[in-house]
C-alpha positions in Angstrom: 72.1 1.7 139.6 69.0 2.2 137.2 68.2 -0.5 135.1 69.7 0.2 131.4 66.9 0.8 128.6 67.1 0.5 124.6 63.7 1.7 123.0 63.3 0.7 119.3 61.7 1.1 116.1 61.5 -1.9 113.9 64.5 -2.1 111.2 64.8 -0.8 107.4 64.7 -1.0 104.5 60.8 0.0 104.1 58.5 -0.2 100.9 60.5 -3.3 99.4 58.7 -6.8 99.1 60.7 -9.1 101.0 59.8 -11.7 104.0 59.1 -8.8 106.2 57.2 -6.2 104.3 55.6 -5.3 101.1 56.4 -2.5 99.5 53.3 -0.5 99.7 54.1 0.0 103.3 56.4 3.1 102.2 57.0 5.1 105.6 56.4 8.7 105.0 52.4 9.9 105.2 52.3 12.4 102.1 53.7 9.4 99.7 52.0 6.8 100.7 48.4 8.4 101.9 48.1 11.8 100.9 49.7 12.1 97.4 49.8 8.5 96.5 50.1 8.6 93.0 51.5 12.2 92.5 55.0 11.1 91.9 57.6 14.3 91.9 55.0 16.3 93.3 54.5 14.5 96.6 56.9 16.3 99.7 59.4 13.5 100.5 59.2 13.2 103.9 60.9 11.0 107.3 59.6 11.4 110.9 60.7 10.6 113.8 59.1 7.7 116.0 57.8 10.1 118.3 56.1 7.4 120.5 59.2 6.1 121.9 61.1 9.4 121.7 58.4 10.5 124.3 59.0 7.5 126.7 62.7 8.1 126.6 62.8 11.7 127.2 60.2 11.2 130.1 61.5 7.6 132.0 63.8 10.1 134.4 66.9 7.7 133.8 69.3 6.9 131.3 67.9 5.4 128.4 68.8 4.8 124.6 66.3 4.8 121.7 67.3 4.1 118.3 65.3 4.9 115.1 65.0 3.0 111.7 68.3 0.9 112.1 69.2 -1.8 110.2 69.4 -5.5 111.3 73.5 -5.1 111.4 72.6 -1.9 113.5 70.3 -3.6 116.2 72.3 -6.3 116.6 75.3 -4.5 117.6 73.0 -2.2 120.4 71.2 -5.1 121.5 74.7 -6.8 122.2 75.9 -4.0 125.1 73.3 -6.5 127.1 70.3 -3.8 128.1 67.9 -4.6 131.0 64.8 -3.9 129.6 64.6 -3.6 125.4 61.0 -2.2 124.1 60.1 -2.4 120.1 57.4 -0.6 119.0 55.7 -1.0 115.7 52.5 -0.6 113.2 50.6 -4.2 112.8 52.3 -4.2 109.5 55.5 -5.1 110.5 55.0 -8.1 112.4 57.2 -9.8 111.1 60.1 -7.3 111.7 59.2 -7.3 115.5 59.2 -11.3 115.1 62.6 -11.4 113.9 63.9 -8.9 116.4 62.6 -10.4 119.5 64.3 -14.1 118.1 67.6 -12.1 118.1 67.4 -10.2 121.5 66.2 -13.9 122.9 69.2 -15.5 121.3 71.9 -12.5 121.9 70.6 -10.9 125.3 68.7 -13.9 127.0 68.2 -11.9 130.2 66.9 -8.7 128.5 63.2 -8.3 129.1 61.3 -7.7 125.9 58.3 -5.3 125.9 56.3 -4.7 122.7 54.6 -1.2 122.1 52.5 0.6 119.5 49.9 -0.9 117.1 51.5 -4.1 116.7 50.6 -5.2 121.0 47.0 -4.8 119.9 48.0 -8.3 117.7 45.2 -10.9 119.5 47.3 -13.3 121.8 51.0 -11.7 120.9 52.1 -12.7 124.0 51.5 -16.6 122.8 52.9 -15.9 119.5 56.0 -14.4 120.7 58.4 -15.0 123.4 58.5 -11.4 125.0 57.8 -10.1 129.0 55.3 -7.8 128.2 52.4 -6.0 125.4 52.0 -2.5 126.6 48.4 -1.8 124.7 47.8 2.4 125.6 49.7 5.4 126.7 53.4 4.2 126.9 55.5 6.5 129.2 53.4 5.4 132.4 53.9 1.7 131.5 57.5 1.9 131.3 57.4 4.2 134.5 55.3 1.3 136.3 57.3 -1.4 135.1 60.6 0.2 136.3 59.0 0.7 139.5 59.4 4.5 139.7 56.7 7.0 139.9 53.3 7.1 137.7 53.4 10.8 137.8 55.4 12.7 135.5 55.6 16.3 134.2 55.5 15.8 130.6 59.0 17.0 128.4 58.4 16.9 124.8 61.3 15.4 123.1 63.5 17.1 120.0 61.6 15.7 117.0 60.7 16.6 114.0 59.6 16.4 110.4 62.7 15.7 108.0 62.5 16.5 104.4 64.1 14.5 101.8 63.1 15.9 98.3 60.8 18.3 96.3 60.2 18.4 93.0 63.1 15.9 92.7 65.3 18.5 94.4 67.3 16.7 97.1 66.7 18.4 100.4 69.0 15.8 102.3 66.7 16.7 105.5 69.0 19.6 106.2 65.5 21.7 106.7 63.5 20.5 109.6 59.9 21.1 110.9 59.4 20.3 115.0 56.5 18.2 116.2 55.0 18.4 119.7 53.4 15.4 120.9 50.3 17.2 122.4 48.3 14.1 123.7 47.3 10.9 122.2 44.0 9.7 121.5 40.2 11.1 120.2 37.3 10.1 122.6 34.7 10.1 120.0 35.9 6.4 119.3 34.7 5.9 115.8 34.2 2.3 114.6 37.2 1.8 112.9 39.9 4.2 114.8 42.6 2.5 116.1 44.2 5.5 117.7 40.9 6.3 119.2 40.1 2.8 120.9 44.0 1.6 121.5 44.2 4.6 124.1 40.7 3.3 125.5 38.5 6.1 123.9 40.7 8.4 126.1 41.5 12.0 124.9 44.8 12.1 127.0 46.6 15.8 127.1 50.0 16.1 127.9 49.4 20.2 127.7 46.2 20.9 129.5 46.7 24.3 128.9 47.6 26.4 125.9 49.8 28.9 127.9 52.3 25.6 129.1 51.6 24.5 125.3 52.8 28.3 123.9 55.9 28.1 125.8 57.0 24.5 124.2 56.1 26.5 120.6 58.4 28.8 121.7 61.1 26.9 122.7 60.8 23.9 119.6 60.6 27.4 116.9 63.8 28.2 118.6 65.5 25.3 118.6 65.0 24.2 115.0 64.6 27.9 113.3 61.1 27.0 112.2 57.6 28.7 112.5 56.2 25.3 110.9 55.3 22.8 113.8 53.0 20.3 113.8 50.9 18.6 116.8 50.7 14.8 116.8 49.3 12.3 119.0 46.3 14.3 120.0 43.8 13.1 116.8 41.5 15.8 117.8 42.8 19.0 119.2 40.1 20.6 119.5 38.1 18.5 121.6 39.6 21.1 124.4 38.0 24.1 122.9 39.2 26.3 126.1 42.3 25.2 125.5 42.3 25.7 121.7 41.0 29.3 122.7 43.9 29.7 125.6 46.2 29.3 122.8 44.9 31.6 120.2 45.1 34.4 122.6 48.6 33.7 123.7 49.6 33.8 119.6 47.6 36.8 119.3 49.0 38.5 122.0 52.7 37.8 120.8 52.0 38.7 117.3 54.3 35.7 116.1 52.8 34.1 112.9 52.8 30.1 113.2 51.8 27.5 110.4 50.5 24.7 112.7 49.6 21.4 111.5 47.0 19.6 113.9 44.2 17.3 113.3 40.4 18.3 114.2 36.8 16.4 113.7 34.8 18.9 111.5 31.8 19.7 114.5 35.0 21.2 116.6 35.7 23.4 113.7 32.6 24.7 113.1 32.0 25.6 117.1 36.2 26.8 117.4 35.5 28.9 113.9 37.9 29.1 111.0 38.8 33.0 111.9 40.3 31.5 115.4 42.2 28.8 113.7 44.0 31.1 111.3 44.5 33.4 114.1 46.1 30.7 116.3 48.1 30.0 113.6 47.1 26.8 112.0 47.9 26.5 108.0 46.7 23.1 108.0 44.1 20.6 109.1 43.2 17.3 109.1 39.7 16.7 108.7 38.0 13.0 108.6 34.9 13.3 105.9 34.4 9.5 106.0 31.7 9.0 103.9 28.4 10.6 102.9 26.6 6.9 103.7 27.5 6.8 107.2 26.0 9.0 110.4 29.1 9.7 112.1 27.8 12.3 114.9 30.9 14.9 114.6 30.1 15.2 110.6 26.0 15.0 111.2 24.1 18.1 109.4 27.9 19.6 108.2 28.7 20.9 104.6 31.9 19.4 103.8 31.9 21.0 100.9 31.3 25.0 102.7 33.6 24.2 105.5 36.6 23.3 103.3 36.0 26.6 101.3 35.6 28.9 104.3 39.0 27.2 105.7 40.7 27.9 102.4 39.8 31.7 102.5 41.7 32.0 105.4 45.0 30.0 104.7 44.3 26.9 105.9 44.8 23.9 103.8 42.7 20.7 104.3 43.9 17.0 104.3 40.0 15.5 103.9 40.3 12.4 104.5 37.1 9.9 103.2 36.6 6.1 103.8 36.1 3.5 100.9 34.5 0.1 100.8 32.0 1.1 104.0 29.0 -1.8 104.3 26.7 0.4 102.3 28.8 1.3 99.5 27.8 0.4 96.5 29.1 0.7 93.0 27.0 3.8 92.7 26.8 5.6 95.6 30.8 4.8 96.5 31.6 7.2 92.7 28.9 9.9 94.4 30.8 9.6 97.6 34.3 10.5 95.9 32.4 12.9 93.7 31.7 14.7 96.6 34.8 14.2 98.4 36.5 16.0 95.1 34.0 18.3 95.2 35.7 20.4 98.0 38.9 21.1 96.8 41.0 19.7 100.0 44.9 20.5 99.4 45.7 17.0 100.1 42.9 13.9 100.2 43.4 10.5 101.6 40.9 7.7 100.2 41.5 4.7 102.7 39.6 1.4 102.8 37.7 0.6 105.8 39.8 -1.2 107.7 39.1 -3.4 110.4 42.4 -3.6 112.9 42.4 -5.1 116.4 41.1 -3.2 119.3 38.6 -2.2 117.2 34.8 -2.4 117.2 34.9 -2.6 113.4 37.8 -6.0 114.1 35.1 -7.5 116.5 32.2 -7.0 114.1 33.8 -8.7 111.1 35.5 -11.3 113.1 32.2 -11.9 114.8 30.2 -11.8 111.0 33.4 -13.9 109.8 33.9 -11.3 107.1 37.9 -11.5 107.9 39.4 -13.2 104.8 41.8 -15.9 106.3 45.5 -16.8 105.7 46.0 -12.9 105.1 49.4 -11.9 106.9 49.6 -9.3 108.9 51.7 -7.3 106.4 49.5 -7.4 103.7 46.4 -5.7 106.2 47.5 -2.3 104.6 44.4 0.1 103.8 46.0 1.6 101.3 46.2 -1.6 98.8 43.9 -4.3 98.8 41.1 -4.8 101.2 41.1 -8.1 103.7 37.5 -8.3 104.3 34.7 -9.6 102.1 32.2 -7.1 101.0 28.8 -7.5 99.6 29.4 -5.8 96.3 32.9 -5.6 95.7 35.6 -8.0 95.0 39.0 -7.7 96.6 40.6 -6.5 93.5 37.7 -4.3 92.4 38.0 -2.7 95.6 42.4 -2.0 94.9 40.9 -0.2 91.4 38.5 1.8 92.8 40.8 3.3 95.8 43.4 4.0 92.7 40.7 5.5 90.6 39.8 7.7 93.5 43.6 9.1 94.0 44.0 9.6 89.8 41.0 11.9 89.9 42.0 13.7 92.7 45.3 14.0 91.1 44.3 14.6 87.6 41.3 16.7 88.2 42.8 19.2 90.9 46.0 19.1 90.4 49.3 18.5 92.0 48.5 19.3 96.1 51.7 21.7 96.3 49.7 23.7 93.5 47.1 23.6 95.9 48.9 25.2 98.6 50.0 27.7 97.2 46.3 28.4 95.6 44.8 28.3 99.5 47.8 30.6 100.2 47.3 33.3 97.5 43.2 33.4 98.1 44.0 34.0 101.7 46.5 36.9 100.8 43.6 38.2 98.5 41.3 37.6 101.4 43.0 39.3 104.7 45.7 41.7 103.7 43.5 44.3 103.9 41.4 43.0 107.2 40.6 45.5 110.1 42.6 43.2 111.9 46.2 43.4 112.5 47.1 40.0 113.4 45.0 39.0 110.2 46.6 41.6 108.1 50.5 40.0 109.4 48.8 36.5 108.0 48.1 37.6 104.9 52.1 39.5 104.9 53.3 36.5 105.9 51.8 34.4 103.1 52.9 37.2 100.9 56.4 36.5 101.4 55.9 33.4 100.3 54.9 33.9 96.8 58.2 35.0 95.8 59.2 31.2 95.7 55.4 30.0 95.0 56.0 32.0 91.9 58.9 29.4 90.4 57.4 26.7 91.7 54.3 27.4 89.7 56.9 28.2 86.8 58.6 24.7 86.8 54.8 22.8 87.4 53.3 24.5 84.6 55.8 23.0 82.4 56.2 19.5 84.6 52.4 18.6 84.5 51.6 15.5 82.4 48.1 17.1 81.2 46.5 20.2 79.5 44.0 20.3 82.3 46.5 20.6 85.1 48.4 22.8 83.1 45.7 25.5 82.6 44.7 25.2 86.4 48.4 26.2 86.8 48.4 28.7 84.4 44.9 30.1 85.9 46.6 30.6 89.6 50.3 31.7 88.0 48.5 34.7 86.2 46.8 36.2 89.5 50.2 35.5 91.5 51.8 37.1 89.0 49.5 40.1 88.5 49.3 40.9 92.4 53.2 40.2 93.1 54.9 40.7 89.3 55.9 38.4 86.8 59.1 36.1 86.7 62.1 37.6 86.5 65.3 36.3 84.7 67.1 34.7 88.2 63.2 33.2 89.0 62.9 31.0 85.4 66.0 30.2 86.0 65.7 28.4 88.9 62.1 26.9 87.3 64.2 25.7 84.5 66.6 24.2 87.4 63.7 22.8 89.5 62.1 21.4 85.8 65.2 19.9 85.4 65.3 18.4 88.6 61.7 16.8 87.9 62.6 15.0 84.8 65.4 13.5 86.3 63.8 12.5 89.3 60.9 11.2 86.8 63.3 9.3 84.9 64.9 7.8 88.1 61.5 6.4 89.2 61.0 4.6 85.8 63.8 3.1 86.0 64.8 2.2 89.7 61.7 3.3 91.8 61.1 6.4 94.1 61.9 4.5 97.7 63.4 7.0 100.4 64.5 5.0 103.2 64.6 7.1 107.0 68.3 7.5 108.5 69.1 5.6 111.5 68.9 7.9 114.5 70.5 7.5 117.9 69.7 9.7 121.0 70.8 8.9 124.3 68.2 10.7 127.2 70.0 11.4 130.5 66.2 11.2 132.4 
């Protein structure tokens, strides 16, 4: 009989201060890094742990993995007395692992305890808590090894998706879903401070080495969920594999399907790919790292941020830029120049992080090394997206907080809400390609087209939602051009903007007085291997 198998995440409530968390450690990536301070205009989002949804789909026996319980909810799984029980976490929840692995030890004392993810990278876990063993790297051949079957394995992409919660203050109850494909994990380029990068051992690992295998899992995942909108994670730069980026494209083309892929990419694979073969592939947006205009990062060297974003735009696809605060050679000037720029190029959605030395990185090592690493600081509060734990030579810790805020508010207040921005990226493309010689190009621009019939009351309801005359007008601006090239707002359309404005002010109101926290539902799924 096959040894049994539980797989884990760590336990809920998230984004609450309390002896295991702080509340800035909200767990949705639009809310907490990507429209951090837009409030009702941020996407409310829940994912899947696709990390150990991947092992148990591809273990080939039995096994259980259970998603964002509670601590009543573990308990009573970890009492049916599994074999082997893995927990995989971020850093930042130490202290949830901590507690779980007390429990298992006191509840299932025979159970072997395996910690995964970002958390086994912890220096000396294995002295700090009682567990068998820290798998540090690609998970499904660890588990694979340690149950003694076979390395090999012919990757199965588990049923997992994006889940949204609310827009606008609009409940959305996660009855629409968009699929994820785990495509690989890891970037070879191994920047400094990457922990994806260097936790996979600069390894670019592909679970689809060919577009034409990767095509058929679109397929079957656009099928299965009734969505054209999927999104590749893991892989941190898709288009390192430019043959297979290219493999794909042709196999879209060919189909004449239109897709909206999300996928990340380093900005010298975009140039050498081209923004015409992305949007032809299907990809409606991108994550780009910018980093910083005081560093020498190879894959941004001799690049126009600024250009690249635009030319992206034109044809539909919307940027998350992504720039890095409180670098070595920041200083109080040059760090407002380098979000001047960053702001500059009009990405639909911008992340400002702090540098932010983690272990099993080169950027850990250095400052641990130059003892820059402020001690006593839990491992809870290392989140880049509050205050820094590092000393730096011109900023304090709390100077460092403001300027990261400062950085979101102007994005915010200076471009707008990011959903407006969408839709802006959306409509130029439309303006762009529907009358391209080409006919996949020309099925883009239909397809974004079809869209504007509920861009149009979204803009309606933002134009009326927006807490300044600047936003306002930018709304305004984009509502008039929809509205000239598709018509204006008819009676049914305002009134579900007026619904959608009322929505907002609730959902404003809400916050003020009992927060905006979204907690995950707890997910079971039993794989048969």
């Amino acid at each position: 009989m096959p040894p049994r198998v539980l797989l884990s995440s760590v336990f809920k409530p998230f984004a609450v201060n309390d002896m295991y968390s702080r509340k800035e450690s909200i767990l949705e990536l639009f809310h907490n890094q990507l429209t951090k301070v837009q409030g009702i205009y941020s996407l409310r989002h829940s994912y899947d742990s696709y990390g150990i949804h991947a092992i148990g789909k591809n273990l080939g026996i039995p096994c259980t993995v259970l998603d964002f319980p509670t601590q009543k909810r573990f308990i009573r799984e970890i009492e049916k007395g599994y074999d082997y029980i893995g927990i995989s976490s971020i850093v930042q929840n130490f202290q949830k692992v901590k507690w779980m692995v007390e429990q298992v030890r006191k509840i299932s004392p025979n159970s072997k305890i395996i910690i995964g993810g970002f958390c086994a990278a912890i220096p000396g876990l294995q002295k700090i808590l009682d567990v068998d063993d820290v798998c540090v790297g690609e998970g499904i051949s660890f588990m694979r090894n340690l149950l003694g079957l076979p390395g090999e394995f012919d990757f199965k992409n588990p049923d997992i998706s994006t889940n949204f919660m609310e827009l606008l203050g609009v409940p959305l109850f996660g009855i629409f879903k968009s699929p994820q494909i785990v495509i690989g994990l890891g970037c070879s380029y191994g920047c400094d401070f990457c922990s994806p990068s260097h936790f996979f051992g600069r390894r670019h690992i592909k679970f689809y080495t060919s577009g034409k295998k990767l095509f058929e899992e679109i397929l079957r995942v656009s099928r299965r969920f009734g969505s054209n909108m999927i999104s590749f994670i893991g892989d941190d730069n898709f288009l390192i594999d430019l043959d297979r980026a290219e493999e794909l494209r042709r196999c879209v083309v060919k189909s004449g399907r239109i897709f909206n892929f999300l996928l990340f990419g380093s900005a010298d694979k975009v140039i050498d790919f081209g923004p015409d073969k992305l949007a032809e592939m299907g990809v409606g947006m991108i994550w780009i790292g910018r980093e910083s205009r005081v560093t020498d990062y190879p894959k941004n060297r001799n690049i126009n941020m600024k250009e690249l974003v635009g030319e992206l735009r034109r044809y539909g696809i919307n940027t998350i830029l992504s720039s890095i605060l409180l670098l070595d050679h920041h200083t109080k000037d040059n760090i407002q120049e380098d979000i001047d720029e960053h702001i500059a190029c009009r990405p639909a959605f911008s992340q400002f992080s702090h540098y932010a030395p983690v272990p099993c990185t080169p950027l850990w090592d250095r400052m641990s090394k130059e003892g820059r690493l402020i001690s006593g600081i839990p491992w809870e509060d290392m989140h880049a997206f509050n205050e820094p734990w590092f000393s730096h030579p011109h900023f304090t810790v709390q100077e460092g907080k403001n300027i990261q805020e400062e950085a979101y508010q102007r994005d915010f207040h200076e471009l707008g809400p990011s959903w407006f921005r969408l839709i802006e990226t959306e409509y130029e493309c439309w303006k762009y390609l529907h009358r391209s010689n080409t006919a996949h190009m020309r099925a883009r621009a239909d397809f974004f087209a079809r869209q504007m019939k509920t861009h149009k009351i979204l803009l309606a309801a933002m134009e009326y939602l927006v807490p300044t005359a600047h936003m306002r007008e930018l709304i305004k601006n984009v509502r008039r051009q929809v509205e000239r090239s598709f018509g204006g707002v008819n009676p049914v359309q305002m009134m579900a903007a007026g619904g959608l404005y009322a929505a907002g002010r609730l959902r404003e109101f809400r916050n003020r007085r009992w927060g905006d926290v979204r907690q995950p539902s707890t997910r079971v799924v039993h794989y048969d291997g």
